[in-house]
N, CA, C and O atoms as a Tinker XYZ file with bonds, in Angstrom:
   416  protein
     1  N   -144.201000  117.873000    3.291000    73     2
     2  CA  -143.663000  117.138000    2.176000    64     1     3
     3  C   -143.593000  118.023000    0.933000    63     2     4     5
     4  O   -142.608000  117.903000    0.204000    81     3
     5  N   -144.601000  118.946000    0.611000    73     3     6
     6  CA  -144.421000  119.807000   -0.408000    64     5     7
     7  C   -143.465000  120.901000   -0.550000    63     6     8     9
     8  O   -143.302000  121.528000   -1.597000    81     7
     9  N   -142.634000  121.174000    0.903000    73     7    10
    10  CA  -141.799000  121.978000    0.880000    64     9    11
    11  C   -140.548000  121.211000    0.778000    63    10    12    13
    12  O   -139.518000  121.730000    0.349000    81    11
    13  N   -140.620000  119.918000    1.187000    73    11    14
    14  CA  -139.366000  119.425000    0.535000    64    13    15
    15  C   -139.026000  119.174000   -0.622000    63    14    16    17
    16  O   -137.875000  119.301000   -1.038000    81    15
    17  N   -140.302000  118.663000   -1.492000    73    15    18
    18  CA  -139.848000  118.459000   -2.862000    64    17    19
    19  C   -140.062000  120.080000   -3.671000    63    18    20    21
    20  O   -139.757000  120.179000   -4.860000    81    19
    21  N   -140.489000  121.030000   -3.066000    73    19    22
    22  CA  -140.414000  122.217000   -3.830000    64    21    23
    23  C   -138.482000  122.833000   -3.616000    63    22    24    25
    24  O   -137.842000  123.536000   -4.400000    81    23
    25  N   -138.117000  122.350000   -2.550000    73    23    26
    26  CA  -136.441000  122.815000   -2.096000    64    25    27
    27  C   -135.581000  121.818000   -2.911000    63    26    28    29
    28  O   -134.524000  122.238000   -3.382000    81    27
    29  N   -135.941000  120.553000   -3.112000    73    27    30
    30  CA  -135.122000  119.687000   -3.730000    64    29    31
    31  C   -135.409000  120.015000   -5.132000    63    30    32    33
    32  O   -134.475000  119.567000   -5.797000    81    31
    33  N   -136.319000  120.625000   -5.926000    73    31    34
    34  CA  -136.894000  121.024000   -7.071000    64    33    35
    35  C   -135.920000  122.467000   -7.406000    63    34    36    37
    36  O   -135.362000  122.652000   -8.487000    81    35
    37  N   -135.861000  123.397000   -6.256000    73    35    38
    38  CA  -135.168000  124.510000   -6.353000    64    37    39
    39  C   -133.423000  124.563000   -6.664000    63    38    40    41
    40  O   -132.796000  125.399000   -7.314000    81    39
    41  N   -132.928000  123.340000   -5.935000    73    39    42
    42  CA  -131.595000  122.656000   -5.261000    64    41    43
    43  C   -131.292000  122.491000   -6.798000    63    42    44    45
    44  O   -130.477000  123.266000   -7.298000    81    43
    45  N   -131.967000  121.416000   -7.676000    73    43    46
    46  CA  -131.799000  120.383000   -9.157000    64    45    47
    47  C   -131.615000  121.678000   -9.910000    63    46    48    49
    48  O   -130.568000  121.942000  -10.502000    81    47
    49  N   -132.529000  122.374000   -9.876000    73    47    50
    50  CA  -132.793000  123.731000  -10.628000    64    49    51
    51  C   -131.573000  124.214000  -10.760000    63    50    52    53
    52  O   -131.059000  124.074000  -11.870000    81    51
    53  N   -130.848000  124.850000   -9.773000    73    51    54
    54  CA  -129.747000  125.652000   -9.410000    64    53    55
    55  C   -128.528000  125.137000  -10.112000    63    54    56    57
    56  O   -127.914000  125.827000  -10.926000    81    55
    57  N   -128.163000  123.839000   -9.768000    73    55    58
    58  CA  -126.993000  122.731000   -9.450000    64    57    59
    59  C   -127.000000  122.408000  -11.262000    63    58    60    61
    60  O   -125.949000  122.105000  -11.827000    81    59
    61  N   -128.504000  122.541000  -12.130000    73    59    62
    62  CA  -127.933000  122.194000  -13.619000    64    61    63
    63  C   -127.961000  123.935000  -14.677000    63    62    64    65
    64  O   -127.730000  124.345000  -15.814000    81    63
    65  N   -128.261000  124.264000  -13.774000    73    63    66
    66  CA  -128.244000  126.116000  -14.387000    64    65    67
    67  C   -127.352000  126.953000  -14.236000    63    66    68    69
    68  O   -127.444000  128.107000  -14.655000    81    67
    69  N   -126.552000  126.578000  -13.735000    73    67    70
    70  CA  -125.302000  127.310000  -12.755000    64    69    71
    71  C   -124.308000  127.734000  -13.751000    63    70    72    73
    72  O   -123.848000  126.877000  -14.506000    81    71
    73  N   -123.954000  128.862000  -13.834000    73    71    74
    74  CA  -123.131000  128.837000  -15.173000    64    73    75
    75  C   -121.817000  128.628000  -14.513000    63    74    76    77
    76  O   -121.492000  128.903000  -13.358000    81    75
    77  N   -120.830000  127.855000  -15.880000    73    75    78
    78  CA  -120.010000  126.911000  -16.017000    64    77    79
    79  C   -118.475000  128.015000  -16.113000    63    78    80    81
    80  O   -118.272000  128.531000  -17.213000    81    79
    81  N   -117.641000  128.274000  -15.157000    73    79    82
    82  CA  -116.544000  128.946000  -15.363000    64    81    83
    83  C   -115.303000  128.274000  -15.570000    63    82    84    85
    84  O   -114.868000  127.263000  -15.018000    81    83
    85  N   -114.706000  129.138000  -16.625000    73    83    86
    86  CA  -112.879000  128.000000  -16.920000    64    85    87
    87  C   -112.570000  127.733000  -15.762000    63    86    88    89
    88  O   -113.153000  128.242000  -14.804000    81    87
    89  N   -111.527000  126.825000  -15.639000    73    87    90
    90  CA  -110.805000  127.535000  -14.741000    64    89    91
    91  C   -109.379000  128.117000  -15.559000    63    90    92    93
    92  O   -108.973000  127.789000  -16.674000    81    91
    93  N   -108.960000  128.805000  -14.873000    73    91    94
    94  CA  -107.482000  130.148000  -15.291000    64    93    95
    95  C   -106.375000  129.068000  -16.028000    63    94    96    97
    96  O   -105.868000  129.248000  -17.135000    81    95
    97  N   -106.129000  127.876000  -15.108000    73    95    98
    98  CA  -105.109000  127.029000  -15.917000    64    97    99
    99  C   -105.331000  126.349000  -16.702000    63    98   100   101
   100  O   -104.421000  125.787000  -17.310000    81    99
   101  N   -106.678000  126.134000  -17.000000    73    99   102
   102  CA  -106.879000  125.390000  -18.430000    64   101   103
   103  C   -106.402000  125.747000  -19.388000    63   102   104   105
   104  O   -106.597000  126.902000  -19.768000    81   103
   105  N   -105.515000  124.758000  -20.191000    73   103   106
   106  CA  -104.277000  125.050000  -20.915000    64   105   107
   107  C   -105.821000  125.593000  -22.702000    63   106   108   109
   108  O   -105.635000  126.296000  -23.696000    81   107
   109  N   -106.748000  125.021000  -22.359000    73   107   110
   110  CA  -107.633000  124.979000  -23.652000    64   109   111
   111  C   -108.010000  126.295000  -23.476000    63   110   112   113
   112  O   -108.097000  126.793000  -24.599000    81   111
   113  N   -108.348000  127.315000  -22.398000    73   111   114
   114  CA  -108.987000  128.436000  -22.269000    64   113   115
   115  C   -108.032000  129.652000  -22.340000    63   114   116   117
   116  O   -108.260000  130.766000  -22.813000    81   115
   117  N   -106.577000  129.032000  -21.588000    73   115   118
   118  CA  -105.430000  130.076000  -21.194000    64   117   119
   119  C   -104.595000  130.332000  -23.232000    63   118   120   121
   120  O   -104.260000  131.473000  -23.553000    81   119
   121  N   -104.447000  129.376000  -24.069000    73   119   122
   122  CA  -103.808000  129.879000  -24.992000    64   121   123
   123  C   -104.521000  129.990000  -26.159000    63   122   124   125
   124  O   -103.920000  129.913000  -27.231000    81   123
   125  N   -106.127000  130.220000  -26.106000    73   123   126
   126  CA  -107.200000  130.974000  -26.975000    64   125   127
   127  C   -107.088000  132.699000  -26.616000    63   126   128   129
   128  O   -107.560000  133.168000  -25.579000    81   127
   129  N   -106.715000  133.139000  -27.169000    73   127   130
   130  CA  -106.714000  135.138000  -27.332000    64   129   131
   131  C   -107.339000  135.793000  -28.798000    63   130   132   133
   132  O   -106.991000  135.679000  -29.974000    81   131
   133  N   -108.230000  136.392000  -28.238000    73   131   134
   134  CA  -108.485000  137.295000  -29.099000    64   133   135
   135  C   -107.611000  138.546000  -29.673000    63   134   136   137
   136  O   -107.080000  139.332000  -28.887000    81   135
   137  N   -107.475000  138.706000  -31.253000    73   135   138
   138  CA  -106.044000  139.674000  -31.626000    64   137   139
   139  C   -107.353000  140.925000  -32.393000    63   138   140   141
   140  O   -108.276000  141.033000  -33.199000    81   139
   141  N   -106.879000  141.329000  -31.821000    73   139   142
   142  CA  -107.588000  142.394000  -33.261000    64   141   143
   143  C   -106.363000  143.221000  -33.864000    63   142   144   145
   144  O   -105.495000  143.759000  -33.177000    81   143
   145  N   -106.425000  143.235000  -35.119000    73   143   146
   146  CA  -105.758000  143.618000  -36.041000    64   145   147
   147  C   -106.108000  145.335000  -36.506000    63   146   148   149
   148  O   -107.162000  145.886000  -36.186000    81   147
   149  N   -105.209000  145.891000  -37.162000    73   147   150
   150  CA  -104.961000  147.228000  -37.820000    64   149   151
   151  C   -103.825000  146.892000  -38.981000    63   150   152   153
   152  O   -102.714000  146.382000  -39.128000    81   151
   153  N   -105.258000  147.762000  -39.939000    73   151   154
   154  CA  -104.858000  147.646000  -41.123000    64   153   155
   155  C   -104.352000  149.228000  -41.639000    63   154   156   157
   156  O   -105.129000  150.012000  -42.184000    81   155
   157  N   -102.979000  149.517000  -41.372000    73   155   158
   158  CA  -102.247000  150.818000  -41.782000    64   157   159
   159  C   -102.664000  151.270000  -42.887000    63   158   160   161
   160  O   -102.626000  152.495000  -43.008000    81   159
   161  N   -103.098000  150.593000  -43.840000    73   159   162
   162  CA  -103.407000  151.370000  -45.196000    64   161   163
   163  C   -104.529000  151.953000  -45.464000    63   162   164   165
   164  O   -104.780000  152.590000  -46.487000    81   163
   165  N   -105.575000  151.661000  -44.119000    73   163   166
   166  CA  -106.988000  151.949000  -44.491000    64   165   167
   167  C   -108.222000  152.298000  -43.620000    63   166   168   169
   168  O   -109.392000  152.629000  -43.809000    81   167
   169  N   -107.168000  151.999000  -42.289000    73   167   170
   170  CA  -108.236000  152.600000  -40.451000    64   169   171
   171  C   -107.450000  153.745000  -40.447000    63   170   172   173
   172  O   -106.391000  154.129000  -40.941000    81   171
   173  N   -108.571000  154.270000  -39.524000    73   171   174
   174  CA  -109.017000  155.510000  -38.980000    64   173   175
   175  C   -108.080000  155.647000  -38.065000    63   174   176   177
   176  O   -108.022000  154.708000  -37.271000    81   175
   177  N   -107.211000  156.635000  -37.888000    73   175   178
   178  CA  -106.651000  157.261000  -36.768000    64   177   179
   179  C   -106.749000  157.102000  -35.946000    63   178   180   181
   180  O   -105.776000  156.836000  -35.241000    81   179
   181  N   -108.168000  157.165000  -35.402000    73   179   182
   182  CA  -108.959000  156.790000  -33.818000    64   181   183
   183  C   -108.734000  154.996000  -33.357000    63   182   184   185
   184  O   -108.608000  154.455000  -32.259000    81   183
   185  N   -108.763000  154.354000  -35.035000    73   183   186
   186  CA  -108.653000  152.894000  -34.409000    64   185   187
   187  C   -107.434000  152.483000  -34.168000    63   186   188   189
   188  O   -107.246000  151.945000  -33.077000    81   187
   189  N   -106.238000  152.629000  -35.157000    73   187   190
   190  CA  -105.058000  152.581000  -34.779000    64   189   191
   191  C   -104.833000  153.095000  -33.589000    63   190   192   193
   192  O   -104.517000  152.240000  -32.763000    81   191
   193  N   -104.898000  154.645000  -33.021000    73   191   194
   194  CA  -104.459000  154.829000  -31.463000    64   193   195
   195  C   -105.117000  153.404000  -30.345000    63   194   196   197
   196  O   -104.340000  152.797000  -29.608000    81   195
   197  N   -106.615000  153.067000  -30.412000    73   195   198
   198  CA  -107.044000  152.489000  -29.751000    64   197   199
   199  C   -106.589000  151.214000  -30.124000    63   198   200   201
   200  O   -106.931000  150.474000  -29.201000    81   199
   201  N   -106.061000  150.624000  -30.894000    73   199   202
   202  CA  -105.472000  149.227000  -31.239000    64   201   203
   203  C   -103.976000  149.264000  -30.571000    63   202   204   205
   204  O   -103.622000  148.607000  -29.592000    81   203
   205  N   -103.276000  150.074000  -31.238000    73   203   206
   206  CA  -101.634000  149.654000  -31.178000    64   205   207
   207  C   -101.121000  150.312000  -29.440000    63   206   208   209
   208  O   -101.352000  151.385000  -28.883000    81   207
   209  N   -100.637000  149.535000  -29.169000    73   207   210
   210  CA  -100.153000  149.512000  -28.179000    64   209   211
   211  C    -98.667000  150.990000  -28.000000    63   210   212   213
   212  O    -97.606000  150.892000  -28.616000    81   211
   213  N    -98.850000  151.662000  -27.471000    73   211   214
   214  CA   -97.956000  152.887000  -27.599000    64   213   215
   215  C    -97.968000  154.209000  -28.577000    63   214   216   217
   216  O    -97.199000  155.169000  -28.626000    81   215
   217  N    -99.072000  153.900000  -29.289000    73   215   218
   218  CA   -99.746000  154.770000  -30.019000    64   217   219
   219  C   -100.586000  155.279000  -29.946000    63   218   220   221
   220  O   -101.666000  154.713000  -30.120000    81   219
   221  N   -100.475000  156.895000  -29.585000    73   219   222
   222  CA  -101.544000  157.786000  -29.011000    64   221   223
   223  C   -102.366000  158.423000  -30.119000    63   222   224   225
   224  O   -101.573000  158.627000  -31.039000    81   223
   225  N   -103.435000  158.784000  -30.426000    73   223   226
   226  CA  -104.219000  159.925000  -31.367000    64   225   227
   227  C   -102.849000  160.554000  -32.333000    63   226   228   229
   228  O   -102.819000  160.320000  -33.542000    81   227
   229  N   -101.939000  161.223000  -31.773000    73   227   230
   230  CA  -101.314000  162.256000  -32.360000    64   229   231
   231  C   -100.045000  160.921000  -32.907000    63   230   232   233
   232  O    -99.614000  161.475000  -33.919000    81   231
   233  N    -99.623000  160.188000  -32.853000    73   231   234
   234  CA   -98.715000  159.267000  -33.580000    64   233   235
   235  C    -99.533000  158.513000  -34.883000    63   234   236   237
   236  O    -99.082000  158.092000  -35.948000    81   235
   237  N   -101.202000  158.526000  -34.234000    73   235   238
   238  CA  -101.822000  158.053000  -35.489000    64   237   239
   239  C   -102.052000  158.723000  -36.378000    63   238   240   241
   240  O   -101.730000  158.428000  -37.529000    81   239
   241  N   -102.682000  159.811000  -36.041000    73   239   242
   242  CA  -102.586000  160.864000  -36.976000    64   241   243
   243  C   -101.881000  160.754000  -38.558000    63   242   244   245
   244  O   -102.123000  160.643000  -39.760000    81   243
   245  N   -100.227000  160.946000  -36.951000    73   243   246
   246  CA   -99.034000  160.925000  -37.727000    64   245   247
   247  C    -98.671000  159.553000  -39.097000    63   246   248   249
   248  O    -97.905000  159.795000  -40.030000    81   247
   249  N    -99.283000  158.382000  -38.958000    73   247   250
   250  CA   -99.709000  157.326000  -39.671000    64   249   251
   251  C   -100.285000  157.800000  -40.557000    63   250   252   253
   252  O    -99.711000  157.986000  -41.629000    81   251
   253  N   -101.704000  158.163000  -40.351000    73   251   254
   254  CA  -102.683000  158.613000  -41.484000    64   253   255
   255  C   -101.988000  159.172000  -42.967000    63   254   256   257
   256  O   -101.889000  158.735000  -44.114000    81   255
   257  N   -101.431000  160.826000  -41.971000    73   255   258
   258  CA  -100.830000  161.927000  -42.743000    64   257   259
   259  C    -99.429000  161.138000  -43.301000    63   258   260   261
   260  O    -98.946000  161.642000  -44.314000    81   259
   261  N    -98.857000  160.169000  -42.846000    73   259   262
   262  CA   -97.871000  159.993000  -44.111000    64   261   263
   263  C    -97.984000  158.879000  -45.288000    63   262   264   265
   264  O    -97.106000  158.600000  -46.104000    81   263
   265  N    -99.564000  158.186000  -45.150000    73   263   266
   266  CA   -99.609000  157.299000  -46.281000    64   265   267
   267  C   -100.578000  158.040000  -46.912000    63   266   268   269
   268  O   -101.042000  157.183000  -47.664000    81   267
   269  N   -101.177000  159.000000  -47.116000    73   267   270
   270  CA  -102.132000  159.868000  -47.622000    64   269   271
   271  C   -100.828000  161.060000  -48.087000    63   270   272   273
   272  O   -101.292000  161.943000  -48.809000    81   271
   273  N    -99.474000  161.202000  -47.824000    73   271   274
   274  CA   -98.715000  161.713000  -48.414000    64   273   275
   275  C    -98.012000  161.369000  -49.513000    63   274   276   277
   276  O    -97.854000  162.086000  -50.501000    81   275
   277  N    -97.303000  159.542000  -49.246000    73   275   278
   278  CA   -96.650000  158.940000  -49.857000    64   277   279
   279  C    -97.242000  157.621000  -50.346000    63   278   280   281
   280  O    -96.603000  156.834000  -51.045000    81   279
   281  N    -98.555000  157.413000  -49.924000    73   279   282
   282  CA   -99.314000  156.285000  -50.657000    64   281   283
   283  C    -99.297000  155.064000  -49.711000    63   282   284   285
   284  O    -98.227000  155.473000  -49.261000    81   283
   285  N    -99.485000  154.079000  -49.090000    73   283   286
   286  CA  -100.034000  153.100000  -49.324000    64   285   287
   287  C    -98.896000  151.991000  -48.575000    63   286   288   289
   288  O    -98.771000  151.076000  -49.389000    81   287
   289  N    -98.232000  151.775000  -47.648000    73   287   290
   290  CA   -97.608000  150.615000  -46.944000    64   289   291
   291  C    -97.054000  149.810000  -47.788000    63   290   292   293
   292  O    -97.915000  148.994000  -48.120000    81   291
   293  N    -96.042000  149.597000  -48.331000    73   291   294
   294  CA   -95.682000  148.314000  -48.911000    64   293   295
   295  C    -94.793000  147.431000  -47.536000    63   294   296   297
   296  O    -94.213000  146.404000  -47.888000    81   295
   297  N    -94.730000  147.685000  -46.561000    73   295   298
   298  CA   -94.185000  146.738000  -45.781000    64   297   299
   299  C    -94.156000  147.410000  -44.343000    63   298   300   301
   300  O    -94.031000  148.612000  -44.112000    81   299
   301  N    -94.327000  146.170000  -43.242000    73   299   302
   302  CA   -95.026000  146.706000  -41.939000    64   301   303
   303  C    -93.170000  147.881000  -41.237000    63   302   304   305
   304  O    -93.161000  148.738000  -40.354000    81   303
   305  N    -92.171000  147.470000  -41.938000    73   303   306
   306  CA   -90.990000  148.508000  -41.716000    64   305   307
   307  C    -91.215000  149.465000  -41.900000    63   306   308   309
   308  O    -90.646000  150.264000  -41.157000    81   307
   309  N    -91.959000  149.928000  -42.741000    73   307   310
   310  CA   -92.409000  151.386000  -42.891000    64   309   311
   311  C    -92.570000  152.428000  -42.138000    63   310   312   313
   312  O    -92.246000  153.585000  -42.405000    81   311
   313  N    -93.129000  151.983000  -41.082000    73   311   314
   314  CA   -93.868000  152.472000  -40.188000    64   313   315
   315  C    -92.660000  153.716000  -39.225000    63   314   316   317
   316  O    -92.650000  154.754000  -38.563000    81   315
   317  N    -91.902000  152.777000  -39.717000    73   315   318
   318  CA   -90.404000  153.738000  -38.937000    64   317   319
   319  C    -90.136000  155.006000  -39.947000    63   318   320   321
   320  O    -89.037000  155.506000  -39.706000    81   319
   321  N    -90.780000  155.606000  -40.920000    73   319   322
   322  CA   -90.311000  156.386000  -41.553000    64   321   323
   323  C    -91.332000  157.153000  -41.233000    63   322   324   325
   324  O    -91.532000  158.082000  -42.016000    81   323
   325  N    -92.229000  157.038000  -40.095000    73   323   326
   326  CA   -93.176000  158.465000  -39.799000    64   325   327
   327  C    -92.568000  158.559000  -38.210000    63   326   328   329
   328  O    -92.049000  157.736000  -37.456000    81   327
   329  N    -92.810000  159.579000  -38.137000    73   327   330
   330  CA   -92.097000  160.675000  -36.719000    64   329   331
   331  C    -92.913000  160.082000  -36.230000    63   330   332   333
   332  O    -94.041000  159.816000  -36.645000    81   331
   333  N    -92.069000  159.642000  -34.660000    73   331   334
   334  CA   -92.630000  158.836000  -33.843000    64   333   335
   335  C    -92.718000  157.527000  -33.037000    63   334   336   337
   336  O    -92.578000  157.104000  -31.890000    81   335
   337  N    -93.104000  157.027000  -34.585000    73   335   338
   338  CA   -92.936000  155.265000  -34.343000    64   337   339
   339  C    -91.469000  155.203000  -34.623000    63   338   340   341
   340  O    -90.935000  155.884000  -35.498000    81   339
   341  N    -90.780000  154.286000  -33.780000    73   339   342
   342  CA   -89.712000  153.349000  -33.842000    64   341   343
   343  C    -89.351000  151.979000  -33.491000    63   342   344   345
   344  O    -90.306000  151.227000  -33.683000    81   343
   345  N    -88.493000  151.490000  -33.123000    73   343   346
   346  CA   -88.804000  149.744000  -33.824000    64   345   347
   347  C    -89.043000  148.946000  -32.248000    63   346   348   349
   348  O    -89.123000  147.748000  -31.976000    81   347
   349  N    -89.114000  150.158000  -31.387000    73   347   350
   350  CA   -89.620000  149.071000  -29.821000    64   349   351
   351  C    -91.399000  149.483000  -30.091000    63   350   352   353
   352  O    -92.241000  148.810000  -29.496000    81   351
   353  N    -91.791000  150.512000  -30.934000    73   351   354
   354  CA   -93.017000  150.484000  -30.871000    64   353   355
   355  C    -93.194000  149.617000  -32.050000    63   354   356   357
   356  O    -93.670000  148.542000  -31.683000    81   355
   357  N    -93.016000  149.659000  -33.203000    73   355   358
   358  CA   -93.161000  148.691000  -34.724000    64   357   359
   359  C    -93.352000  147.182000  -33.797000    63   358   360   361
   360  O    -94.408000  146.554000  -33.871000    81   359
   361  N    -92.031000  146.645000  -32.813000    73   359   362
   362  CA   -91.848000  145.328000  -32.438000    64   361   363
   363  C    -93.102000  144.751000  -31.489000    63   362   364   365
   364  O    -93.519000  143.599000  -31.364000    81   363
   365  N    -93.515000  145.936000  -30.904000    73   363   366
   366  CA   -94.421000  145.920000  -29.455000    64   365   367
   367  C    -95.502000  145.631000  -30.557000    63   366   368   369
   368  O    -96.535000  145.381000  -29.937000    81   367
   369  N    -95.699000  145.564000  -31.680000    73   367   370
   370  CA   -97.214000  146.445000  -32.418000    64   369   371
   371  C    -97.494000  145.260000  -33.255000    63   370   372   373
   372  O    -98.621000  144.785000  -33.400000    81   371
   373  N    -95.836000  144.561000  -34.090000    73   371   374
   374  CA   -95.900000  144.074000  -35.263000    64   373   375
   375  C    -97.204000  143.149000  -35.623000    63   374   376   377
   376  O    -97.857000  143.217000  -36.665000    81   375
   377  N    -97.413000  142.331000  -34.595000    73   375   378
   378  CA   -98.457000  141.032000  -34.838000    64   377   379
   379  C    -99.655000  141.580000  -35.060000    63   378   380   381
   380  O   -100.499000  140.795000  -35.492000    81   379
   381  N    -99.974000  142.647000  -34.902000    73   379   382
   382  CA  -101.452000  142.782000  -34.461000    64   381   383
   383  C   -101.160000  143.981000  -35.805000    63   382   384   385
   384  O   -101.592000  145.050000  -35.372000    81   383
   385  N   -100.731000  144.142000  -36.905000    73   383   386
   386  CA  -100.672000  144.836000  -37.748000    64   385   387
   387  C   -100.504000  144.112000  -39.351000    63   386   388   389
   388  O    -99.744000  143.283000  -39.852000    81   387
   389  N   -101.743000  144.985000  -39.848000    73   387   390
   390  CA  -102.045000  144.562000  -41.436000    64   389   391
   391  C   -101.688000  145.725000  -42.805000    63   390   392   393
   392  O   -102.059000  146.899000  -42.783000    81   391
   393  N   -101.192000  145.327000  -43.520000    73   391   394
   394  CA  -101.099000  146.157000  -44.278000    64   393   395
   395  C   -102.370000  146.273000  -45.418000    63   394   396   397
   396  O   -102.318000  147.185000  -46.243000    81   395
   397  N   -103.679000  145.171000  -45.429000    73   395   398
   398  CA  -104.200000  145.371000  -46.729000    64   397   399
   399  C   -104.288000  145.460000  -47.782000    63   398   400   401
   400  O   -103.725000  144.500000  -48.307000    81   399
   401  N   -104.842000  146.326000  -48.714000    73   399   402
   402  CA  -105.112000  145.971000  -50.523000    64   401   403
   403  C   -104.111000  147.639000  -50.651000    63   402   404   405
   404  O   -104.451000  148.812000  -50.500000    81   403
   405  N   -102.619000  146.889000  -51.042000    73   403   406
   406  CA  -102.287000  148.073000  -51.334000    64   405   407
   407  C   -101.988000  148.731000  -52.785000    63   406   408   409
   408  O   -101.085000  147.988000  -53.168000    81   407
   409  N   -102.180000  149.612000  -53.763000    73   407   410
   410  CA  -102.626000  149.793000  -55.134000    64   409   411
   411  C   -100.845000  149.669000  -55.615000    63   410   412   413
   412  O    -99.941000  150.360000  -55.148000    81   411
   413  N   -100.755000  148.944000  -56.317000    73   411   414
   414  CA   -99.438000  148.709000  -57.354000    64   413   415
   415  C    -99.408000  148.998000  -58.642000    63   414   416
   416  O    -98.390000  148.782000  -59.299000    81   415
């Protein structure tokens, strides 16, 4: 008898501890996404490559070196005036891009 109520004890145990998975079509789980954002006027090279989608180290770079040339993003179009980026990468990129506190 003690091994049954120690298995039915183990069974309860299991059955309310069990961790709880979505499922995939849950419309509540499927259109929650996490965005992380890049802010052109003020990340690091390294984060932009690792954020934007089609943008390697050397295109960020290329980011860095032309608002540290010409100042400061006034609009996410910009981006087309550094070697490199063009508007299937700007379009691929746009949402997930911030421009920040830019000095006027």
């Amino acid at each position: 008898m003690k091994q049954v109520i120690t298995l039915l004890l183990a069974v309860f145990t299991l059955a309310f501890t069990a961790p709880v998975f979505a499922d995939a079509n849950d419309s509540a789980s499927s259109s929650e996404a996490v965005v992380l954002y890049v802010d052109i006027n003020t990340d690091s090279a390294e984060k932009i490559a690792d954020l934007l989608k089609g943008v390697g180290l050397k295109k960020a770079q290329a980011i860095v070196e032309y608002r540290e040339e010409f100042g400061p993003f006034s609009a996410v179009e910009d981006l087309l005036n550094v070697p490199g980026i063009g508007p299937s990468t700007l379009e691929s990129n746009r949402a997930a891009i911030r421009l920040g506190e830019t000095e006027g």
